[in-house]
C-alpha positions as CSV (number, residue, x, y, z in Angstrom):
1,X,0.0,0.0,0.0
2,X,1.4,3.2,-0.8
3,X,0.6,6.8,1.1
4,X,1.5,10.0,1.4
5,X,4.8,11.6,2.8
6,X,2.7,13.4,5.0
7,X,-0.3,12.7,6.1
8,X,-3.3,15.3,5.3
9,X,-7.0,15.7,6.5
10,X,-8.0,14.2,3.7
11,X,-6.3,11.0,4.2
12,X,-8.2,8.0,6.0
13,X,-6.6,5.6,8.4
14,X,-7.3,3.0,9.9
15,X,-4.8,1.4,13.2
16,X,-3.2,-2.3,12.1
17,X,-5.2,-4.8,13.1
18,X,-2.2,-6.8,13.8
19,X,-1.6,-4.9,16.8
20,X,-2.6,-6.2,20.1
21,X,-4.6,-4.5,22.8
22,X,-5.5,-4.1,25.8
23,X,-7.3,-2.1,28.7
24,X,-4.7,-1.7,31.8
25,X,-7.0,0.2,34.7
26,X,-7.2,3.6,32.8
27,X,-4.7,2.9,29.9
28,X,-4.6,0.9,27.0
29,X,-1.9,-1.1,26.3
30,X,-0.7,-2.2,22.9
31,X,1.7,-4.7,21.8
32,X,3.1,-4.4,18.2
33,X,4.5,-8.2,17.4
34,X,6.0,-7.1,14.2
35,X,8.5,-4.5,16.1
36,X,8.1,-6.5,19.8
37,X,7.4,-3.1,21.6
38,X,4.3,-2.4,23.6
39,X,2.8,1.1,23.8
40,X,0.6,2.6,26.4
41,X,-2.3,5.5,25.8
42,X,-4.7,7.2,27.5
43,X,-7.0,10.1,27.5
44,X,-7.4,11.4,24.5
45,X,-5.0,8.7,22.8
46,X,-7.2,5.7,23.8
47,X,-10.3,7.5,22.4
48,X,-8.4,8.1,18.6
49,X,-6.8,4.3,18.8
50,X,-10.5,3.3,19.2
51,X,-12.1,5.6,16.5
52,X,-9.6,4.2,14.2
53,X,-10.5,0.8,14.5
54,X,-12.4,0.9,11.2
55,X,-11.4,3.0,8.4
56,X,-11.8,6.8,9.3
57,X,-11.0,10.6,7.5
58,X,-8.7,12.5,9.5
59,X,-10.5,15.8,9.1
60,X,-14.1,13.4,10.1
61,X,-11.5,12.2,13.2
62,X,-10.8,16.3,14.1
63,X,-14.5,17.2,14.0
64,X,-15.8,14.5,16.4
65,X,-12.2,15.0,19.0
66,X,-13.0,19.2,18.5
67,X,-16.6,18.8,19.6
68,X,-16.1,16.1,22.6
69,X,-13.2,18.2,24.1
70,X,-14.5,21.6,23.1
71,X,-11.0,22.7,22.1
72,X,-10.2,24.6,18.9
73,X,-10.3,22.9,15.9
74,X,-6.6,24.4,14.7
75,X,-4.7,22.9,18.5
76,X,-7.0,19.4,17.8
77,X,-5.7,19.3,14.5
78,X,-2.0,20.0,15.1
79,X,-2.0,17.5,18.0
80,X,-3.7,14.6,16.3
81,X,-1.6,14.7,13.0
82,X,1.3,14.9,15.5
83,X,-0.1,11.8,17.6
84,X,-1.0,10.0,14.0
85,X,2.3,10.3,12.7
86,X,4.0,8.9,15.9
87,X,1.8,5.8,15.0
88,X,2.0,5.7,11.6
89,X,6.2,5.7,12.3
90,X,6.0,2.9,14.4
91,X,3.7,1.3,12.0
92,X,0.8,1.0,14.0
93,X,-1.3,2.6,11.6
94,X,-2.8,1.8,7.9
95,X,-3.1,4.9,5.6
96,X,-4.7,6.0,2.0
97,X,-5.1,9.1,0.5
98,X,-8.5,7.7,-0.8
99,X,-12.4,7.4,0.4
100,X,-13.6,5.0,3.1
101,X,-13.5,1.9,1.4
């Protein structure tokens, strides 16, 4: 699969479904097999691993985070590109430049 150097509103993504994971009191904890590091979220993290379990726009992602937290739409967007390209670098995350499929 092939995606963009960056990674745009417009692009959809979806997390691997390879990765394993699970709820740790408040946390979630991930395990990547491929790379044999785990990862652990919470907060706002959790919430986008789990909106990404099926295939999902980034700028769709933004509204729905921007309206739950009530933050402005321009510090939402920086910080969830930021947090999406942390897992798309470890490879914890599917991208496309296309529609939903």
């Amino acid at each position: 699969m092939t995606f963009p150097q960056m990674l745009s509103l417009d692009c959809v993504v979806q997390r691997d479904p390879e990765i394993i994971a699970a709820e740790a009191d408040k946390d979630l904890v991930m395990v990547s097999i491929a790379n044999g590091l785990y990862y652990a979220v919470s907060d706002v993290a959790r919430e986008i691993w789990q909106a990404i379990e099926s295939p999902k726009k980034i700028s769709d992602l933004i509204d729905d985070l921007a309206g739950s937290y009530n933050i402005d739409r321009t510090t939402c967007q920086e910080e969830t590109l930021s947090f999406l390209e942390d897992l798309r670098s470890e490879g914890m995350l599917k991208v496309s430049d296309g529609s939903i499929p």
